[in-house]
The first five atom37 places (N, CA, C, CB, O) and aatype in JSON, in Angstrom:
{
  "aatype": [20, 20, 20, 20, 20, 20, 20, 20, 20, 20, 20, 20, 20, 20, 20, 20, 20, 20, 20, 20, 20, 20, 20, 20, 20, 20, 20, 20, 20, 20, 20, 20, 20, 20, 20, 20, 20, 20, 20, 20, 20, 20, 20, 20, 20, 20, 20, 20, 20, 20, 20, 20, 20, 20, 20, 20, 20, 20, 20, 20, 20, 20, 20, 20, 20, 20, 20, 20, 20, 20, 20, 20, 20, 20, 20, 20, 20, 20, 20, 20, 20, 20, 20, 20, 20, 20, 20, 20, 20, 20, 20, 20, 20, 20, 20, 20, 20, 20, 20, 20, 20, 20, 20, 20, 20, 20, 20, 20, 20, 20, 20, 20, 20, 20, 20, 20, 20, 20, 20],
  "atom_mask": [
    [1, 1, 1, 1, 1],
    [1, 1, 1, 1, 1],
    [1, 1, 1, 1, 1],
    [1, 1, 1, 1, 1],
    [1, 1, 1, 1, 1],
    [1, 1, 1, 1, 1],
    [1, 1, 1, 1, 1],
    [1, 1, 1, 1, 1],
    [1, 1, 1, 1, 1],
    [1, 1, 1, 1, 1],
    [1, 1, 1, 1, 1],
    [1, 1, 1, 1, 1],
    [1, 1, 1, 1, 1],
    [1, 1, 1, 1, 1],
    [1, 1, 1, 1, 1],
    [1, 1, 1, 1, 1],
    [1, 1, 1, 1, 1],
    [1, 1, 1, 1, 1],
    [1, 1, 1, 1, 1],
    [1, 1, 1, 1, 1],
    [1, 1, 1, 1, 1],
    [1, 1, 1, 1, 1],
    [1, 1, 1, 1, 1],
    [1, 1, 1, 1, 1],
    [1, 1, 1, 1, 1],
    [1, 1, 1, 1, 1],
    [1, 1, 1, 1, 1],
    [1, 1, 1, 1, 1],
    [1, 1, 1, 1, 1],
    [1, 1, 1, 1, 1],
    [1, 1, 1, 1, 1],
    [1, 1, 1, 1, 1],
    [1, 1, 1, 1, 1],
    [1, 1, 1, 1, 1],
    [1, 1, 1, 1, 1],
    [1, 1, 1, 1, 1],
    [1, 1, 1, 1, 1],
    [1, 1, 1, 1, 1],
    [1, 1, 1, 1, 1],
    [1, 1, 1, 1, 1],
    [1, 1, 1, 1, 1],
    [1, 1, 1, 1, 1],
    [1, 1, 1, 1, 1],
    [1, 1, 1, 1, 1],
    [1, 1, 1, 1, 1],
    [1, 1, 1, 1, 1],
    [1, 1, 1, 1, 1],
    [1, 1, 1, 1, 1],
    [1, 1, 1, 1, 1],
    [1, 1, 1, 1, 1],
    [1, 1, 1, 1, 1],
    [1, 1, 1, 1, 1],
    [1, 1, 1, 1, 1],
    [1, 1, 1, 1, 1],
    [1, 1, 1, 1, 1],
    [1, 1, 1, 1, 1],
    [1, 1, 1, 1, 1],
    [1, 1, 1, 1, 1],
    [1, 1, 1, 1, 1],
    [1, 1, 1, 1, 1],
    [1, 1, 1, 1, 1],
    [1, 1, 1, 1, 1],
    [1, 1, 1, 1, 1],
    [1, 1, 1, 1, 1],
    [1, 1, 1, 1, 1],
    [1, 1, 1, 1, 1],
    [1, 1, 1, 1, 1],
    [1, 1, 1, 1, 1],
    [1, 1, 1, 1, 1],
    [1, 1, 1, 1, 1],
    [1, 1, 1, 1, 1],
    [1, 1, 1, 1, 1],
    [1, 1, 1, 1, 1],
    [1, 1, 1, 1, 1],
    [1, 1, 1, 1, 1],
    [1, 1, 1, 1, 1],
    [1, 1, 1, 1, 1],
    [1, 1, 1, 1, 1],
    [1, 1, 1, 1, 1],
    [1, 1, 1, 1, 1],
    [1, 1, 1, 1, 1],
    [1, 1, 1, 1, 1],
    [1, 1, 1, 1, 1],
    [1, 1, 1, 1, 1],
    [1, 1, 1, 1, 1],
    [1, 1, 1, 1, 1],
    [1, 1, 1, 1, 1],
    [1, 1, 1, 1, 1],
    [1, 1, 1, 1, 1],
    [1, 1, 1, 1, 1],
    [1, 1, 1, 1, 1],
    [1, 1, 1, 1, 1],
    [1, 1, 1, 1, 1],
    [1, 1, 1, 1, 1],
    [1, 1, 1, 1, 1],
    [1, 1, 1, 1, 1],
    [1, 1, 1, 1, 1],
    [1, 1, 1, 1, 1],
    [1, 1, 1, 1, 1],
    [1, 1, 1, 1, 1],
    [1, 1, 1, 1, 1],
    [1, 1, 1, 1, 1],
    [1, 1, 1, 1, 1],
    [1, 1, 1, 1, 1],
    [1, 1, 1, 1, 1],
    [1, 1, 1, 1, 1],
    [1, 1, 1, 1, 1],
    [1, 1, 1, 1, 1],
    [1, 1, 1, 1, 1],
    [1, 1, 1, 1, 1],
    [1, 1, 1, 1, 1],
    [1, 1, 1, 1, 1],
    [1, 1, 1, 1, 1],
    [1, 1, 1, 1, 1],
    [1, 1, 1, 1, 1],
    [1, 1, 1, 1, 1],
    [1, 1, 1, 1, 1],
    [1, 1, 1, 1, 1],
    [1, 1, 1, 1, 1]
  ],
  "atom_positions": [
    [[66.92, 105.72, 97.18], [66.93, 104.28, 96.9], [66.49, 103.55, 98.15], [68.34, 103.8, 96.43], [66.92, 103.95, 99.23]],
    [[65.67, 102.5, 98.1], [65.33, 101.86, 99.25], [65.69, 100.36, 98.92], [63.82, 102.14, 99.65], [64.96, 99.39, 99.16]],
    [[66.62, 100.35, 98.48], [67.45, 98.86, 98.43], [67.85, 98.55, 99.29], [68.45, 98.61, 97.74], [67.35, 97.45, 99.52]],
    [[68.67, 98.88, 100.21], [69.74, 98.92, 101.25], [68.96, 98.96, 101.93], [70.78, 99.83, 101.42], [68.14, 99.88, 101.93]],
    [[68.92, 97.62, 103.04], [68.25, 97.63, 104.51], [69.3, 98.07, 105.6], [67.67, 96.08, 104.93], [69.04, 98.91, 106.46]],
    [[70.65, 97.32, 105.45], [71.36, 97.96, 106.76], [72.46, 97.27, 106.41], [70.77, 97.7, 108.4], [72.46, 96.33, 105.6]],
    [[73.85, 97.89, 107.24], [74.73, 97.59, 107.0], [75.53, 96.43, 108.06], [75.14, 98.71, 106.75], [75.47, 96.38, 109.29]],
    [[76.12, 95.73, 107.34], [76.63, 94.52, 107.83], [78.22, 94.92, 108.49], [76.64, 93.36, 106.51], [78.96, 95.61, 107.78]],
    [[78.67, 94.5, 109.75], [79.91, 95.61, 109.98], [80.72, 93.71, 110.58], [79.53, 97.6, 111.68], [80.39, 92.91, 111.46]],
    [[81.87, 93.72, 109.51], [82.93, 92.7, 110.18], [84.13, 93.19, 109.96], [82.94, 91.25, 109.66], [84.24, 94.14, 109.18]],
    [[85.1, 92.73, 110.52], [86.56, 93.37, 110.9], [87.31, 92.9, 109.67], [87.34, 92.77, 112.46], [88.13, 93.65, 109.15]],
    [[87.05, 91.49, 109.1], [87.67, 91.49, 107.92], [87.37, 92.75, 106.72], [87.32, 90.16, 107.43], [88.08, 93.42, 105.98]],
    [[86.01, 92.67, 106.98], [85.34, 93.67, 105.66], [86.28, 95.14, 105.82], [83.23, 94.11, 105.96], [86.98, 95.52, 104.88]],
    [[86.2, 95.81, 106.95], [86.54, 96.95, 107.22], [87.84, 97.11, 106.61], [86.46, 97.18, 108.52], [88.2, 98.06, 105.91]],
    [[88.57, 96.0, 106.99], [90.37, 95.72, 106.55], [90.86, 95.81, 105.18], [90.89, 94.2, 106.86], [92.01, 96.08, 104.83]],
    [[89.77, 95.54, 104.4], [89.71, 95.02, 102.98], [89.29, 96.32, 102.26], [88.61, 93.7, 102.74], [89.17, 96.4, 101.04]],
    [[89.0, 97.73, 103.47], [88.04, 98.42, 102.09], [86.53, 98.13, 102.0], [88.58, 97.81, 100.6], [85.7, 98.94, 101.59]],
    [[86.33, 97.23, 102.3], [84.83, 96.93, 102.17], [83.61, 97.2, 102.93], [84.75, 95.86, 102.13], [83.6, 97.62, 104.08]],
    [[82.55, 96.93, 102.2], [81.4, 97.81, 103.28], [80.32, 96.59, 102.47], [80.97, 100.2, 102.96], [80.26, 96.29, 101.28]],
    [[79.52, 96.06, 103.69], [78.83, 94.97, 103.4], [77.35, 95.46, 103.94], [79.5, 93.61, 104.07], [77.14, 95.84, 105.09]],
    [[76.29, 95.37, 102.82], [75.32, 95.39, 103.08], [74.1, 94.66, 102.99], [75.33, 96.02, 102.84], [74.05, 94.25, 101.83]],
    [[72.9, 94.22, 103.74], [71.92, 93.81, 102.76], [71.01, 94.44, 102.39], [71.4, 92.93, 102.97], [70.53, 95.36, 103.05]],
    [[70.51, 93.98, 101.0], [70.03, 94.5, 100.31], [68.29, 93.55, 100.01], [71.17, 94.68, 99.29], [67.75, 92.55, 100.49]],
    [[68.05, 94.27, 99.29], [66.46, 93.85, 98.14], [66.77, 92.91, 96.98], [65.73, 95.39, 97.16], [67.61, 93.08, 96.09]],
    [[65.86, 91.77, 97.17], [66.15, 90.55, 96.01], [65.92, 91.32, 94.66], [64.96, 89.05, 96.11], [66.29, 90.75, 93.63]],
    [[65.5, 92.24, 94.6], [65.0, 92.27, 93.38], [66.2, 93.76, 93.05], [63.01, 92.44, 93.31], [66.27, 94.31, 91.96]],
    [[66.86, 94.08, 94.01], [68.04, 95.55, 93.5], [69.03, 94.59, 92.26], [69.52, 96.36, 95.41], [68.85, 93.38, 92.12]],
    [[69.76, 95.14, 91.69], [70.57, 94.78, 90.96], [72.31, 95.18, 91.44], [70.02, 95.32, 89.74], [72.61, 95.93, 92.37]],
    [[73.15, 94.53, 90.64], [74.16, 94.94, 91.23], [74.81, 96.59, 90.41], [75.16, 93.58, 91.19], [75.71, 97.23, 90.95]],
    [[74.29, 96.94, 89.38], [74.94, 98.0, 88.7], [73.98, 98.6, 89.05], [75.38, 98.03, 87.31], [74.58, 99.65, 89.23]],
    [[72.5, 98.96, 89.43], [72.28, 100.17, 90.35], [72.15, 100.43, 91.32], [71.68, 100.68, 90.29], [71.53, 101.42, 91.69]],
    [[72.94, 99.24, 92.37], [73.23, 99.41, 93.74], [74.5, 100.36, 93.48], [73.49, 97.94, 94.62], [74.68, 101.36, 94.18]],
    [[75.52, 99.93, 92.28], [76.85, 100.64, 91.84], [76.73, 102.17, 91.56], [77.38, 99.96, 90.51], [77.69, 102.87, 91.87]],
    [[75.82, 102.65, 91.09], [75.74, 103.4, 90.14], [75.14, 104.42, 91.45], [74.87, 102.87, 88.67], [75.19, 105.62, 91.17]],
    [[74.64, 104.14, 92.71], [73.56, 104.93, 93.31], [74.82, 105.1, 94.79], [71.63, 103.91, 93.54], [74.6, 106.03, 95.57]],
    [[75.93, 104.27, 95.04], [76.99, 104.47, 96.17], [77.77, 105.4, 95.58], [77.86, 103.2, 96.65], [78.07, 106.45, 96.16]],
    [[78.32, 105.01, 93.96], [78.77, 105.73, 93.68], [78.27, 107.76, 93.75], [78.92, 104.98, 92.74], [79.04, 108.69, 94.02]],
    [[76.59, 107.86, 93.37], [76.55, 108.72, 93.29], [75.89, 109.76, 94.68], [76.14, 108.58, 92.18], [75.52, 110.94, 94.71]],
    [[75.97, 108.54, 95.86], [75.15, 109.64, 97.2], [76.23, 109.26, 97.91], [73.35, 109.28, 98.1], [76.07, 109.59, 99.08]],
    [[77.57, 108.56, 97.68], [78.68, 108.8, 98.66], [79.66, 109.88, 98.21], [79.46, 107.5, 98.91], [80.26, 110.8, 98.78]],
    [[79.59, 109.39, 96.98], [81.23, 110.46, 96.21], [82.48, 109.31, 96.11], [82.05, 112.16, 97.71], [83.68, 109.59, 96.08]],
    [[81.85, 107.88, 96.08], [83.28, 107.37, 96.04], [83.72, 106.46, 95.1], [83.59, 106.8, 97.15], [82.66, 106.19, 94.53]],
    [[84.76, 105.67, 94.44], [84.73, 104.78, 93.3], [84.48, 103.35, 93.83], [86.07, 104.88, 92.46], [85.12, 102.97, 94.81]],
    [[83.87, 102.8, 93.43], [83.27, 101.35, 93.48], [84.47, 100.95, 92.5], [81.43, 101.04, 92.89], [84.61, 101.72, 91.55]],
    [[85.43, 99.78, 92.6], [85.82, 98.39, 91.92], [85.55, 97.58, 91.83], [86.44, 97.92, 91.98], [86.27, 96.93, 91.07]],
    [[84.62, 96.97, 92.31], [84.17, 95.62, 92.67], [82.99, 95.29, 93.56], [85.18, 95.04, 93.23], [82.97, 95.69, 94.73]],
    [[81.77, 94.4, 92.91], [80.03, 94.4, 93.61], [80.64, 93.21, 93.78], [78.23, 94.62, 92.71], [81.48, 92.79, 92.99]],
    [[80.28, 92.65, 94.74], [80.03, 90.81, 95.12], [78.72, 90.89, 95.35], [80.87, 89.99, 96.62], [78.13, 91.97, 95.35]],
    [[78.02, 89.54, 95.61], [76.71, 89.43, 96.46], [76.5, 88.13, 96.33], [75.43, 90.27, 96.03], [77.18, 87.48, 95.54]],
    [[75.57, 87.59, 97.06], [75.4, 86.36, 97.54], [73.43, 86.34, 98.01], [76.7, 86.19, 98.95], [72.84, 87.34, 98.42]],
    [[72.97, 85.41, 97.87], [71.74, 85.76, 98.6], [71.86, 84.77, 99.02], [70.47, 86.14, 98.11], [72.39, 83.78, 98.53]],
    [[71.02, 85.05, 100.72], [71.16, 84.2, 102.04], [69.72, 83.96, 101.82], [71.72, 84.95, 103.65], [68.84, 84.69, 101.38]],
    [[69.72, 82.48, 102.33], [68.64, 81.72, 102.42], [67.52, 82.36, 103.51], [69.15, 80.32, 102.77], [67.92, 83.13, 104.39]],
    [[66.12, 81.99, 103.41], [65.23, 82.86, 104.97], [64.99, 81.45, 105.5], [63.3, 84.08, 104.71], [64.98, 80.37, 104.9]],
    [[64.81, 81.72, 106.68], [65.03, 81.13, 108.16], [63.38, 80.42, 108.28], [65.47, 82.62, 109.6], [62.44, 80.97, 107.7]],
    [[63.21, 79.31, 109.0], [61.98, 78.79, 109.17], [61.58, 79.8, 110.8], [62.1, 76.82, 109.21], [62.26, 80.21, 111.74]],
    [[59.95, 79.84, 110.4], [59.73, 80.32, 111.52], [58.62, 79.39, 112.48], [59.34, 81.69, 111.2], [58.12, 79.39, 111.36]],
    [[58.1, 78.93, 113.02], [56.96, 78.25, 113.32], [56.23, 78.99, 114.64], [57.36, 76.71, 113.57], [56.78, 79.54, 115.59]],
    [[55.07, 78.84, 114.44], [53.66, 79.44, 114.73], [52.6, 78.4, 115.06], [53.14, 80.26, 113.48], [51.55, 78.21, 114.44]],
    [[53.11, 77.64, 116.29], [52.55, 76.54, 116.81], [52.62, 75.14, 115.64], [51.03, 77.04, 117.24], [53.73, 74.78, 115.24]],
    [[51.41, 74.46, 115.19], [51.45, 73.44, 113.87], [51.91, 73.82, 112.81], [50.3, 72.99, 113.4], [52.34, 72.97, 112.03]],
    [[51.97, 75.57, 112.4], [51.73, 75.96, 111.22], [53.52, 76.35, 110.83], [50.45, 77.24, 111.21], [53.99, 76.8, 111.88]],
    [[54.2, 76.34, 110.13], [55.23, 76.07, 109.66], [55.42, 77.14, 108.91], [55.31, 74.93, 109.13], [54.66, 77.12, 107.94]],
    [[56.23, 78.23, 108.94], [56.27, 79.54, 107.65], [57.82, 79.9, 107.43], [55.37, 81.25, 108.21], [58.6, 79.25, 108.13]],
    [[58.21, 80.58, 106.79], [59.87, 81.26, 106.8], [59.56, 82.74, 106.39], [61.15, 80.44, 105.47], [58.61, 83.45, 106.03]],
    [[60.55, 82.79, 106.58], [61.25, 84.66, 106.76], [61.46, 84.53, 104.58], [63.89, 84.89, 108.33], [61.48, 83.57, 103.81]],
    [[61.59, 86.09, 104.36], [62.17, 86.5, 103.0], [63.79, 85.74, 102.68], [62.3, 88.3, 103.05], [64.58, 85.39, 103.56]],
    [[63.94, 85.65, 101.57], [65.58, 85.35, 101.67], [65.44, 87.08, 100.92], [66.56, 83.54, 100.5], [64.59, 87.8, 100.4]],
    [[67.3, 87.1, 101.41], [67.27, 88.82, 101.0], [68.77, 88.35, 100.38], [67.18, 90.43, 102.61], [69.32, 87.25, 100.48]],
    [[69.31, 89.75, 99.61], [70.5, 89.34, 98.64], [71.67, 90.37, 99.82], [70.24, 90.04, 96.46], [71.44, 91.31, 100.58]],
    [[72.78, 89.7, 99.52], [74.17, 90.59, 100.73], [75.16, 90.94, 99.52], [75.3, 89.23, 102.31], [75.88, 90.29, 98.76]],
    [[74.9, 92.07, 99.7], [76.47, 92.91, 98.69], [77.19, 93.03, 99.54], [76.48, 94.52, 97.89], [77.01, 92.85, 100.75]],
    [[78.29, 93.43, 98.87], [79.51, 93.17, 99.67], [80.71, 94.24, 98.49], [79.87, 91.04, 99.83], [81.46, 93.77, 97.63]],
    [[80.55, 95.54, 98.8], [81.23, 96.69, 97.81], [82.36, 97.1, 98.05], [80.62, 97.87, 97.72], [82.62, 97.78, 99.04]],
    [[83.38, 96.67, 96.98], [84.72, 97.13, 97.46], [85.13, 98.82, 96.9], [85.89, 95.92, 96.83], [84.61, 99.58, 96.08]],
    [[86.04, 98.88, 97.59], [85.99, 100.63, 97.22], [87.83, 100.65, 96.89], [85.31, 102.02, 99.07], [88.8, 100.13, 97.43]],
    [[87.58, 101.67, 95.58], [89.44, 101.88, 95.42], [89.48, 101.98, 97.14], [90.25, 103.81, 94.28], [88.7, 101.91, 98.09]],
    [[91.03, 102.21, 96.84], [92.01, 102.39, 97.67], [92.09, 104.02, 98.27], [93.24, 101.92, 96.9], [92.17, 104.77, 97.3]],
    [[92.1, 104.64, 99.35], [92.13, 105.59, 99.73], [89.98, 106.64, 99.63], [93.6, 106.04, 98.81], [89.62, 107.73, 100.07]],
    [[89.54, 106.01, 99.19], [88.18, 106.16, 99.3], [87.41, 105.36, 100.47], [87.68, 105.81, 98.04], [87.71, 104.19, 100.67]],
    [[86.51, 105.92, 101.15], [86.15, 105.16, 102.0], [84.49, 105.92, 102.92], [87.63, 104.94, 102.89], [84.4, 107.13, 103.12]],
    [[83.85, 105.35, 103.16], [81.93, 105.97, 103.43], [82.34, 105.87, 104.79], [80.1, 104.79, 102.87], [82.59, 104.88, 105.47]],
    [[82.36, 107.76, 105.21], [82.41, 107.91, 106.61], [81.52, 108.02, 107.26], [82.96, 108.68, 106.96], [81.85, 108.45, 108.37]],
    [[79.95, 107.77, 107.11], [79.06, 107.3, 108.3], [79.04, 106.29, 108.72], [77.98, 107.37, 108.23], [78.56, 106.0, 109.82]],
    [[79.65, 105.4, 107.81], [79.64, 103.56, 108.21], [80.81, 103.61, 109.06], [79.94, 102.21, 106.71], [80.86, 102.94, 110.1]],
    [[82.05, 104.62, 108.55], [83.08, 103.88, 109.56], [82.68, 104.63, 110.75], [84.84, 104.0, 109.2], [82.49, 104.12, 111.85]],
    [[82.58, 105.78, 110.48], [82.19, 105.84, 112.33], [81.18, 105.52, 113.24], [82.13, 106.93, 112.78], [81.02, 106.06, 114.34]],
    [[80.5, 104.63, 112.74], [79.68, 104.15, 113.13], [80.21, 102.41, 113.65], [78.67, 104.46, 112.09], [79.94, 101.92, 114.75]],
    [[80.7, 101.97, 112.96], [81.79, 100.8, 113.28], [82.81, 101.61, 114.21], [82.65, 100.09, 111.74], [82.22, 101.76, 115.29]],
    [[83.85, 102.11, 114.26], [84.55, 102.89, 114.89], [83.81, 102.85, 116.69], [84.51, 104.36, 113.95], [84.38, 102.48, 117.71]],
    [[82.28, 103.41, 116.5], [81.69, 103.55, 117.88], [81.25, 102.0, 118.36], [80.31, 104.65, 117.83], [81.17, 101.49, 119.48]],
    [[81.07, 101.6, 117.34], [80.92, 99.95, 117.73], [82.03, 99.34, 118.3], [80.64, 99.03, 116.53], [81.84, 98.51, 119.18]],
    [[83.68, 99.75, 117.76], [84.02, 98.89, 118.54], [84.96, 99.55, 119.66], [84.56, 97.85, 117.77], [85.74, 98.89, 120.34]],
    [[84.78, 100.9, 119.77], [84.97, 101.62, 120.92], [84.08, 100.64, 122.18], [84.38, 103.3, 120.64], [84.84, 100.14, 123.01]],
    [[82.56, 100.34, 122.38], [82.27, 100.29, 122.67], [82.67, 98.73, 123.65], [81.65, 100.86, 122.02], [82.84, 98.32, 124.8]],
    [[82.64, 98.33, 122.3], [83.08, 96.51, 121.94], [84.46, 96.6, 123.36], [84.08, 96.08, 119.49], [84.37, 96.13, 124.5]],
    [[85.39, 97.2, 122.87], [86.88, 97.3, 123.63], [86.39, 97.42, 125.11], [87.96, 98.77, 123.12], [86.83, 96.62, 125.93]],
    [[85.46, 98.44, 125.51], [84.94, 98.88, 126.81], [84.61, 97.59, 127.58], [83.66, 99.84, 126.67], [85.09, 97.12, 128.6]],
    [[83.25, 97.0, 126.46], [83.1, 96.08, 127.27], [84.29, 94.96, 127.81], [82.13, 95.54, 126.71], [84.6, 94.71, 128.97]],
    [[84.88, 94.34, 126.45], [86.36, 93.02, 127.07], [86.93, 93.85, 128.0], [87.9, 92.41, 125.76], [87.19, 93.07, 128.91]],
    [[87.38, 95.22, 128.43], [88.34, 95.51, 129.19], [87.41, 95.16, 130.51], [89.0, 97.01, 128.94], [88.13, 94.74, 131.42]],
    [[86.16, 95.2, 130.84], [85.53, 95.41, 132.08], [85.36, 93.76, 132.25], [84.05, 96.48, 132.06], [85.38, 93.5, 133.45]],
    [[85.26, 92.91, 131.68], [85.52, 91.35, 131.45], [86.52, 91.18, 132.07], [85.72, 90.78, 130.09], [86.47, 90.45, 133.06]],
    [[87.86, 91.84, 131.67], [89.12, 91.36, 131.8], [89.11, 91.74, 132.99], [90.2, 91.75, 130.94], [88.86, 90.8, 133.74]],
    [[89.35, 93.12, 133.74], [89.48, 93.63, 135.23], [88.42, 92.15, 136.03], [88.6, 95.71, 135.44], [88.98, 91.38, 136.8]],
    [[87.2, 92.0, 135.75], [86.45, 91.11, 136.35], [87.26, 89.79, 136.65], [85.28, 90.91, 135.52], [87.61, 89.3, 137.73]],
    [[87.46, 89.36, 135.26], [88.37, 88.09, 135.98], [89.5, 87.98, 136.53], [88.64, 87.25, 135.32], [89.84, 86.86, 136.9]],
    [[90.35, 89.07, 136.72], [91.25, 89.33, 136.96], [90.69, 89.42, 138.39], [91.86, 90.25, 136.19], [91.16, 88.62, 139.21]],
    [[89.88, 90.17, 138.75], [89.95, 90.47, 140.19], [89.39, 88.72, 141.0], [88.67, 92.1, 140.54], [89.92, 88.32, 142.04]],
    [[88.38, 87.98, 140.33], [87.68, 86.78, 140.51], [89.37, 85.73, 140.95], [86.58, 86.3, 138.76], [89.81, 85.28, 142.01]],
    [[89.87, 85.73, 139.48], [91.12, 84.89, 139.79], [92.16, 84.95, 140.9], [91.81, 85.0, 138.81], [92.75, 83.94, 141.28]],
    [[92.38, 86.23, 141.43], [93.35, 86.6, 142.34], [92.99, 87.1, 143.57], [94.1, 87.42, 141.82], [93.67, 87.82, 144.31]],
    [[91.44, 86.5, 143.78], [90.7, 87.08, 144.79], [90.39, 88.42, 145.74], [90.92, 86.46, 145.32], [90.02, 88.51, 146.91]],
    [[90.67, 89.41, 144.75], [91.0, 90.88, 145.01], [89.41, 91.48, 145.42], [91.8, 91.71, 143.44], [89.04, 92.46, 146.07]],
    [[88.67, 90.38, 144.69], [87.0, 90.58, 144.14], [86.82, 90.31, 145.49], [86.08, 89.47, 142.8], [86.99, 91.41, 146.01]],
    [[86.54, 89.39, 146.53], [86.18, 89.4, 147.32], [87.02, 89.58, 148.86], [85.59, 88.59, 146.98], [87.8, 88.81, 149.42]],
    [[86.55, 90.8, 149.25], [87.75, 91.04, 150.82], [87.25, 90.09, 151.57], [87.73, 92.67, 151.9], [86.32, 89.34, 151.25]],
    [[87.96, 90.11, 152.76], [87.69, 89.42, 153.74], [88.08, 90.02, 155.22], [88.26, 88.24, 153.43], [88.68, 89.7, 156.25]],
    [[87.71, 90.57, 154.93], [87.88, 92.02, 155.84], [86.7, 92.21, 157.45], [87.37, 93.52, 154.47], [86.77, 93.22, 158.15]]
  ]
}
């Protein structure tokens, strides 16, 4: 299936069970259903989707926009769940944590002047 461009990763979604993607204006929602269900192994309850407006682009005088594309948004029973997405979120926010902690030591050292000796 080449519906699915990429996956959308937010902390609510993750919390909820959910796995948010966008998709192709023209996919539908029962064989976006019908095709998770059958290359993940897992039960779908619930398709949402929404289609997001496309963005103006400009090219000196000339005035153009981007595609609008459609955003599913697939809830999954309970205890089912698509483990390339989560670990892939998972490394995202491993990563995510790395960075605020090296933020935090930073201001920490800035605020209490540890950052600069005077030696």
């Amino acid at each position: 299936m080449d519906g699915i461009k990429y996956a959308v990763f937010t902390d609510k979604s993750i919390r909820k069970n959910q796995y948010t993607s966008n998709v192709e204006s023209g996919s539908t929602r029962t064989e976006l259903k019908h095709w998770v269900e059958l290359f993940f192994g897992v039960k779908v309850i619930a398709m949402n989707s929404h289609r997001l407006p496309g963005k103006g682009r400009r090219m000196g005088p000339i005035m153009g926009h981007t595609m609008h594309y459609r955003r599913m948004i697939i809830t999954l029973l309970p205890g089912y769940s698509i483990l390339p997405l989560r670990k892939k979120f998972n490394l995202l926010e491993r990563n995510s944590i790395k960075i605020l902690n090296s933020m935090a030591i930073h201001l920490y050292k800035t605020s209490t002047g540890l950052f600069y000796s005077t030696s």
